[in-house]
C-alpha positions as CSV (number, residue, x, y, z in Angstrom):
1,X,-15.9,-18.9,-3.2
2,X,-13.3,-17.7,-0.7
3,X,-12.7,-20.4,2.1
4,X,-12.9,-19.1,5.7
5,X,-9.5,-17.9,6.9
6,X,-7.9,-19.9,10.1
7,X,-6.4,-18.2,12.5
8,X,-2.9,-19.4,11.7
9,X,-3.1,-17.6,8.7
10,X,-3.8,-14.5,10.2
11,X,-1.4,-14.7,12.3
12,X,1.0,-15.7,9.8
13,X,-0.2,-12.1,7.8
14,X,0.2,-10.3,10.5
15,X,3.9,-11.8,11.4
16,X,5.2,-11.0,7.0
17,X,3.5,-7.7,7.6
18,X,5.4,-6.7,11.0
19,X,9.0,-8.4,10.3
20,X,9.1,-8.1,6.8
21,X,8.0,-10.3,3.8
22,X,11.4,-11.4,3.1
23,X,12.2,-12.2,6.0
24,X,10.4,-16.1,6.2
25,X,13.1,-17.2,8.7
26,X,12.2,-14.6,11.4
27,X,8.5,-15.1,10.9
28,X,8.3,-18.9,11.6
29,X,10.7,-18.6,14.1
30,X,8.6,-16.5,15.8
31,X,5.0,-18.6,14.8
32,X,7.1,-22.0,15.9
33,X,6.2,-23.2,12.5
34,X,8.9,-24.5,9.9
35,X,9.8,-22.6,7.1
36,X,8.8,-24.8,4.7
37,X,5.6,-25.1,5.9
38,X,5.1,-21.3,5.9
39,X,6.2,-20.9,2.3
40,X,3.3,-23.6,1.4
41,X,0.6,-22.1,3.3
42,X,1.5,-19.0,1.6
43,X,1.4,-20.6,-1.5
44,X,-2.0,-22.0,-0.6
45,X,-3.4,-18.4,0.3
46,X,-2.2,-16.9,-2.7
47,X,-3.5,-19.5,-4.8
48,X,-7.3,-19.2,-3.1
49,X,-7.3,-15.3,-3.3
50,X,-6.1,-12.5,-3.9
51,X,-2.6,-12.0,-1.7
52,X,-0.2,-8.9,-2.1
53,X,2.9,-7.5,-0.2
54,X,3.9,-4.0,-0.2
55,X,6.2,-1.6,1.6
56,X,4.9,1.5,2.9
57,X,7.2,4.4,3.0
58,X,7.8,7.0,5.0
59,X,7.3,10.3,3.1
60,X,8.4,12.4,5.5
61,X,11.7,11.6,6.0
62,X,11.8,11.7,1.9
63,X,10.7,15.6,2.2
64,X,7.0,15.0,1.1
65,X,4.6,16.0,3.0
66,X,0.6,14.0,2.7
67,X,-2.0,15.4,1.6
68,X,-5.6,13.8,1.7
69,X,-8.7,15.5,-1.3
70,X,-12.2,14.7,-0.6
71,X,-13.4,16.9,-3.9
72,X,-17.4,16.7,-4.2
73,X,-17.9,16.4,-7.8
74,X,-20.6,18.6,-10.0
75,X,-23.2,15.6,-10.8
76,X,-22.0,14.1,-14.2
77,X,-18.6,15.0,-13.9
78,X,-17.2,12.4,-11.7
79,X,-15.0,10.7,-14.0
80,X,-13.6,14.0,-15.4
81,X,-13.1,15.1,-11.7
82,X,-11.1,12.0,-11.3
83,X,-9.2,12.7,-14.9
84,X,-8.2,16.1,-14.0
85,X,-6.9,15.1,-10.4
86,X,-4.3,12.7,-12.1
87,X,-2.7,15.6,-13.7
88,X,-0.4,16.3,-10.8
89,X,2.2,13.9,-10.8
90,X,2.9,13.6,-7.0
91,X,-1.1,11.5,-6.4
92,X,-0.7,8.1,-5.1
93,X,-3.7,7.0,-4.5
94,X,-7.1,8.3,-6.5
95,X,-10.6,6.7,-6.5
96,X,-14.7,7.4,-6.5
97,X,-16.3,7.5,-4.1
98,X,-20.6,7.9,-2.7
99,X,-21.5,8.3,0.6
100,X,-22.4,12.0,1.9
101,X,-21.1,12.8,-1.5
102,X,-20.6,11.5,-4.4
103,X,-17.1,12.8,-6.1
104,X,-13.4,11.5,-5.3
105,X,-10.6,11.0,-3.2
106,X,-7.5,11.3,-3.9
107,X,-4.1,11.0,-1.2
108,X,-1.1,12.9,-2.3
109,X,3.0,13.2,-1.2
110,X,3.8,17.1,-1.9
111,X,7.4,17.9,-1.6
112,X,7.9,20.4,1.4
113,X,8.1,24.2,0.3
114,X,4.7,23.3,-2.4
115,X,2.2,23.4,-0.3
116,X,0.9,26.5,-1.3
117,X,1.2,25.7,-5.0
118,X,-0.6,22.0,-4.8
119,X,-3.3,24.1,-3.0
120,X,-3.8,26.6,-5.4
121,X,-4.0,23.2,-8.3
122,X,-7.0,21.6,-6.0
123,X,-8.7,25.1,-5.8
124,X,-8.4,25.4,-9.6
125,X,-11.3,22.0,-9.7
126,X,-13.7,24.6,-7.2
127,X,-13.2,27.7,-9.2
128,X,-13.8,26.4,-12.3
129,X,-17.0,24.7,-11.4
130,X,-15.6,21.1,-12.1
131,X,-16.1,20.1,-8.1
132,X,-18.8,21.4,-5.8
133,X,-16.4,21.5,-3.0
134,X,-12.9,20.1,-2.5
135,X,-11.4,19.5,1.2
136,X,-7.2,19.5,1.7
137,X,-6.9,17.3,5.2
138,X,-2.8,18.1,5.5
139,X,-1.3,14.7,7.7
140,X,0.9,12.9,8.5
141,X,2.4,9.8,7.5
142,X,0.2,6.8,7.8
143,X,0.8,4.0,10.3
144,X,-0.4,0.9,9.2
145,X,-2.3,-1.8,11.6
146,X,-1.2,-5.1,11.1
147,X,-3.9,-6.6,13.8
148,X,-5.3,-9.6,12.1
149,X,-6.2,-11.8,14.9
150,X,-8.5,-9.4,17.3
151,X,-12.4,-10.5,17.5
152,X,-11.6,-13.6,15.6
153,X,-13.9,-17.0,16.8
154,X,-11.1,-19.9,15.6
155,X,-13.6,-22.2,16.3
156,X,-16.5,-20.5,14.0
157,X,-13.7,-19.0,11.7
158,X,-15.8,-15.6,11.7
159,X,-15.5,-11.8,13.2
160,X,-17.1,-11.4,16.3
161,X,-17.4,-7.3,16.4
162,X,-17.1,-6.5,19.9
163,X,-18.6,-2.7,19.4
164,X,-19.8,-2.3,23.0
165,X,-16.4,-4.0,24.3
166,X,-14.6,-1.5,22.3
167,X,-16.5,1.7,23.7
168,X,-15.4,0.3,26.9
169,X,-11.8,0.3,25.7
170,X,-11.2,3.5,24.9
171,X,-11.9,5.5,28.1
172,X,-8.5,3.1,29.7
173,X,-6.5,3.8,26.3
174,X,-3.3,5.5,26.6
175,X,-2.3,8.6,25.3
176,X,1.1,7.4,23.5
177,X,1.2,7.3,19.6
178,X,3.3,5.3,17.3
179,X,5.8,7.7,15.5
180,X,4.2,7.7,12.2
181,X,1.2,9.9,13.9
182,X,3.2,12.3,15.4
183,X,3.7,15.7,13.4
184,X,7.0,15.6,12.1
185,X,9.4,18.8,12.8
186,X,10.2,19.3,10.0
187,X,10.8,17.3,6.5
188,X,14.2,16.1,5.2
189,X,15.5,14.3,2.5
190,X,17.3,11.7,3.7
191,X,17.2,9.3,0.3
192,X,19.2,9.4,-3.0
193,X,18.1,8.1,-6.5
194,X,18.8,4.5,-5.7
195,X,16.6,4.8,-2.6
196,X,14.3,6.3,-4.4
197,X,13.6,3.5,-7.1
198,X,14.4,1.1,-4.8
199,X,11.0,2.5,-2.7
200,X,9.2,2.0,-5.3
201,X,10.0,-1.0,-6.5
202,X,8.9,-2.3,-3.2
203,X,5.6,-0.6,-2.8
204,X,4.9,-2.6,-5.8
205,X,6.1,-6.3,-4.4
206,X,8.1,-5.7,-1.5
207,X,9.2,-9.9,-1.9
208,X,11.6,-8.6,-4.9
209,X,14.8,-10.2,-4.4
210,X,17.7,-7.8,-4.0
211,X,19.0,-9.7,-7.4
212,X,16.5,-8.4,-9.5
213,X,16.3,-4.9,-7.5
214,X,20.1,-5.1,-8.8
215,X,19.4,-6.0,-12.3
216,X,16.5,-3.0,-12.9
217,X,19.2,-0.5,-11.2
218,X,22.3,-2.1,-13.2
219,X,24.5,-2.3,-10.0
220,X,25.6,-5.1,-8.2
221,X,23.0,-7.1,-6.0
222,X,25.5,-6.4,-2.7
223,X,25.3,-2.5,-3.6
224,X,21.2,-3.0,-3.4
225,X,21.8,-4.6,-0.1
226,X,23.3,-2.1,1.2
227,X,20.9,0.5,0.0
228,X,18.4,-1.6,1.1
229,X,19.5,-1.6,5.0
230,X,21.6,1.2,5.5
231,X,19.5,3.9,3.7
232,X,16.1,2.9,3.6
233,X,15.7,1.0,6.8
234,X,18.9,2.7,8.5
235,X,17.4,6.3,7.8
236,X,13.7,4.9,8.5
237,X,12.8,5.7,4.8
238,X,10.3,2.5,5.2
239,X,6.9,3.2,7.6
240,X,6.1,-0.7,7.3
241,X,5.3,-3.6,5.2
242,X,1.6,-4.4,4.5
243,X,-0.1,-8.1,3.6
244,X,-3.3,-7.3,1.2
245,X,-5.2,-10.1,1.6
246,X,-9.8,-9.6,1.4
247,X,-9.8,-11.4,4.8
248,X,-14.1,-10.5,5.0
249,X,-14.1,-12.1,2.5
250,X,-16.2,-10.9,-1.1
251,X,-19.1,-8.6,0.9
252,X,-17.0,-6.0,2.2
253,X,-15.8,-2.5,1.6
254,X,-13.3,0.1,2.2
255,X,-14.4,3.7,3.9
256,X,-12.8,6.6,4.3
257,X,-13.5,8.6,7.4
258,X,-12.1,12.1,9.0
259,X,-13.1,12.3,13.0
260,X,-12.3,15.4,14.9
261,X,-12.0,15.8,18.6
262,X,-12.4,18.5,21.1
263,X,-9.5,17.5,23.1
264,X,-6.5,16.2,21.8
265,X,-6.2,13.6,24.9
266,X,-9.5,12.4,23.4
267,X,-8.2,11.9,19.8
268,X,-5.6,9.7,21.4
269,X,-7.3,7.2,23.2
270,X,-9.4,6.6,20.6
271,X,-6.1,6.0,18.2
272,X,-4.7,3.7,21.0
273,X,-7.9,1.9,20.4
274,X,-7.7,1.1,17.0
275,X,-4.3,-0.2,17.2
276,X,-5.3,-4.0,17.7
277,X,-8.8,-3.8,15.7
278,X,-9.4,-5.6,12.2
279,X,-11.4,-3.0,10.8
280,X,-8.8,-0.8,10.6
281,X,-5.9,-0.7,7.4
282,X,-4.4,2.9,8.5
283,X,-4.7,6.0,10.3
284,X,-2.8,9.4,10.2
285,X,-3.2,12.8,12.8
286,X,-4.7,15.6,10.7
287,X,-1.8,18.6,11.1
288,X,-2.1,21.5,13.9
289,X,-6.0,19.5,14.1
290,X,-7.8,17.1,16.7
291,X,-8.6,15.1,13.8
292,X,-7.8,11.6,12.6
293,X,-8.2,10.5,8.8
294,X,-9.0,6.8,9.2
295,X,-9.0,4.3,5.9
296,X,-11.3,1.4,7.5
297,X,-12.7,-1.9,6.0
298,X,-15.7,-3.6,7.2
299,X,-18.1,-6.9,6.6
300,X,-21.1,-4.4,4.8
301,X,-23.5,-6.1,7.8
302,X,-20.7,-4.4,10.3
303,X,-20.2,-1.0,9.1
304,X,-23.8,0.1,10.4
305,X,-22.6,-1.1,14.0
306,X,-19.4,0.9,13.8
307,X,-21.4,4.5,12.5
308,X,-23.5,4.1,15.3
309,X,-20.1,3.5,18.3
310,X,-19.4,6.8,16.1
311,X,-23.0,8.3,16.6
312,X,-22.7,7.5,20.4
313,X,-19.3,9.2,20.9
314,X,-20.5,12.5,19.7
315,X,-23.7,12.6,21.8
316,X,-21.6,11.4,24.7
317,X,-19.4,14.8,23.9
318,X,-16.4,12.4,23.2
319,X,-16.5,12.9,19.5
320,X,-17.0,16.1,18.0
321,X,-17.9,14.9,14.7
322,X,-17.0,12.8,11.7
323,X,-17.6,12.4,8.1
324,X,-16.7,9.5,5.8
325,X,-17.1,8.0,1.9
326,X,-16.9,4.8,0.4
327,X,-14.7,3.4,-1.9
328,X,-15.5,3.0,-5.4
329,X,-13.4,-0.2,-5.7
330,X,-14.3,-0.3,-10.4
331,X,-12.6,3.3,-10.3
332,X,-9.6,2.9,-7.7
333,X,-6.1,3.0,-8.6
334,X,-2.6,3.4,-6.9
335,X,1.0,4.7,-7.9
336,X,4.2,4.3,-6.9
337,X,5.9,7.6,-5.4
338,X,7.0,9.8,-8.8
339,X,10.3,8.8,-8.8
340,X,10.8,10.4,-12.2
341,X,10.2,13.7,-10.2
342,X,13.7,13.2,-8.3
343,X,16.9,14.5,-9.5
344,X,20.3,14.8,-7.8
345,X,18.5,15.0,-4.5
346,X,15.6,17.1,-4.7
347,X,12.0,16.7,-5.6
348,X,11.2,18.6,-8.9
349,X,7.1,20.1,-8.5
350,X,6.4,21.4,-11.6
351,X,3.7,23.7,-10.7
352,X,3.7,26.2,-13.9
353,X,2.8,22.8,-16.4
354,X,0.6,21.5,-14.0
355,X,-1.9,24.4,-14.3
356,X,-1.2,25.2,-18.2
357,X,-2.2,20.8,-18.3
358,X,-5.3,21.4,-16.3
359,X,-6.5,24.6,-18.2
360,X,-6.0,22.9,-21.0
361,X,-7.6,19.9,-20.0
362,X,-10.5,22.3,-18.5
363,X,-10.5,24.4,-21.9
364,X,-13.5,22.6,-23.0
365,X,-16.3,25.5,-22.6
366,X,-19.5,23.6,-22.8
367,X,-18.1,21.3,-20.4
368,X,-17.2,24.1,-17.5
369,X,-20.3,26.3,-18.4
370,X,-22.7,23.0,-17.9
371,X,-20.6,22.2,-14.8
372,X,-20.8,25.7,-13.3
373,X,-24.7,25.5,-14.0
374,X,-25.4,22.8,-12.1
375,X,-23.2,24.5,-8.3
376,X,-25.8,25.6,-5.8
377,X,-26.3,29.0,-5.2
378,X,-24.8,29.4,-2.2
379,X,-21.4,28.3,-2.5
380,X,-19.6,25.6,0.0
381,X,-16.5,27.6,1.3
382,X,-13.5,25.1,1.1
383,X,-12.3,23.2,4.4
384,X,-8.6,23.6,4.3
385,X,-6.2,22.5,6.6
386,X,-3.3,23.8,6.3
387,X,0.2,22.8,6.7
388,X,2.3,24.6,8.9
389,X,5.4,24.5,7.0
390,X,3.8,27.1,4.7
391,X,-8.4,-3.5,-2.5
392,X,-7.6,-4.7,-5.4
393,X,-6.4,-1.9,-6.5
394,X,-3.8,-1.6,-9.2
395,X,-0.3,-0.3,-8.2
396,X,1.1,1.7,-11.1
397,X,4.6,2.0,-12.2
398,X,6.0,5.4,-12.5
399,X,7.6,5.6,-16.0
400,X,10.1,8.1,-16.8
């Protein structure tokens, strides 16, 4: 069993998470707590559960824009909905999901130009009867919250979830949002190859050690350094780094919610609020929408409190509404971003073998005629919203 956390562990998360993993110095600097002792309670965490740093990166300024699938899978066919989504070599993110639906989620980084394209692969699963209903929630980039500490009881080493506190909160929130919510202008590519692996590399261990970045690139370890801070954190090519740690401990889950607004002041106050809360791993602004997409983990004996804050909001005309699934933790998986896709300076979106793939793939006729039985008669018309430029999950490594 998991012991309780303290709260100089959290804090100590939440300090690697905001200054950087690899930078120990800073961090107990900061915590007035000696390096050494640091490195061992780190040591200790790791050792007691399961403990993971990775970068996150900033898409946008790589010329990819993010794409969120809710796809609502024909009963039977989850897993095969799930198969078929991996065909596209720009996902980053895929897992099951059961909630309102049962079916997938997947979270995507399109390169800028493709938009149309990757929709017409997601409406491929709808038209050929292989998903019920698929939804393309265009966003931005995600901010990540490091908060750790808020609602914690040191001297019960529990959550206490301050839902009617938090209501309270949000009518006083400002109206400023971190960068990473605001919709970018436009999409550049400010990274070359180097950059690229090097990205990757981190959002599988961002403690790698600029030697071994070296070693995997075959360059010297002072050429890494310098990729490492005058590209990617001099061109703000990195959105954060994140500490993975299951800090409720074994009976909790991940959900993933989209909340829309009437009012775009509204939407903003709300995001304010969720800047300091526990609960919340990352958020991102929907494009040219009043809607958040929200990736939230809960305590399960929490989550019912924190649907009915939601439940509130809408009757009290502050919401306009929201939908959500949970995480189907035996089915998740992660990549790194498809590095293999980039050459001399451009992202390469092969949309032509994509489809031929998935035809293929869906060239099984028993399998699309039983599918197509079993859609209702009246069909869902797809949500899309489009782009205006036209936990312990495994972290894959892209392979040429």
């Amino acid at each position: 069993m998991q012991k309780p956390f303290e709260m100089v562990d959290l804090k100590m998360l939440e300090a690697l998470a905001t200054y950087g993993p690899r930078n120990v110095t800073e961090v107990s600097r900061r915590l007035c707590m000696p390096a050494e002792t640091l490195r061992k309670r780190l040591k200790r965490l790791n050792s007691q559960t399961f403990l993971r740093f990775n970068a996150n990166v900033y898409h946008a300024n790589l010329g990819l824009g993010k794409a969120v699938i809710f796809a609502q899978a024909v009963p039977g066919y989850e897993n095969v909905l799930l198969d078929a989504l991996k065909i596209n070599d720009f996902w980053i993110f895929l897992s099951r999901c059961y909630g309102m639906f049962e079916g997938c989620v997947g979270i995507f980084t399109v390169p800028d130009g493709n938009q149309s394209a990757f929709e017409h692969f997601i409406s491929e699963l709808e038209r050929t009867g292989l998903s019920r209903r698929c939804q393309i929630f265009w966003s931005t980039c995600f901010y990540a919250v490091q908060s750790r500490c808020k609602w914690f009881n040191q001297e019960t080493k529990t959550w206490n979830f301050d839902w009617d506190g938090w209501v309270q909160e949000i009518e006083t929130e400002n109206t400023d949002l971190p960068y990473a919510l605001v919709e970018p202008k436009a999409f550049p590519v400010k990274a070359d190859e180097i950059d690229v692996f090097i990205l990757k590399e981190l959002e599988k261990d961002a403690t790698i050690s600029f030697k071994s970045l070296a070693k995997r690139l075959d360059l010297s370890p002072q050429l890494a350094r310098y990729h490492y801070y005058n590209h990617i954190m001099g061109k703000d090519l990195l959105e954060s780094f994140n500490a993975t740690v299951p800090y409720f401990g074994e009976d909790s889950e991940f959900s993933f919610f989209t909340i829309s607004f009437n009012e775009e002041e509204k939407l903003t106050r709300f995001a304010s609020s969720l800047m300091d809360k526990p609960f919340v791993k990352a958020l991102s602004k929907i494009l040219g929408k009043n809607q958040l997409y929200a990736y939230l983990y809960f305590p399960r004996s929490e989550f019912r409190g924190f649907l009915e804050v939601l439940s509130g909001l809408v009757r009290s005309g502050f919401l306009k509404d929201y939908q959500y699934v949970t995480q189907d933790f035996a089915s998740s998986i992660r990549q790194t971003i498809p590095y293999q896709c980039f050459e001399k300076g451009k992202w390469v979106y092969d949309h032509e073998r994509y489809m031929n793939i998935l035809n293929r793939f869906l060239g099984d006729t028993p399998l699309i005629e039983n599918a197509a039985a079993l859609k209702p008669t009246s069909e869902l018309k797809e949500d899309v919203s489009r782009n205006p430029h036209d936990n312990n999950n495994t972290i894959l490594n892209r392979t040429s």
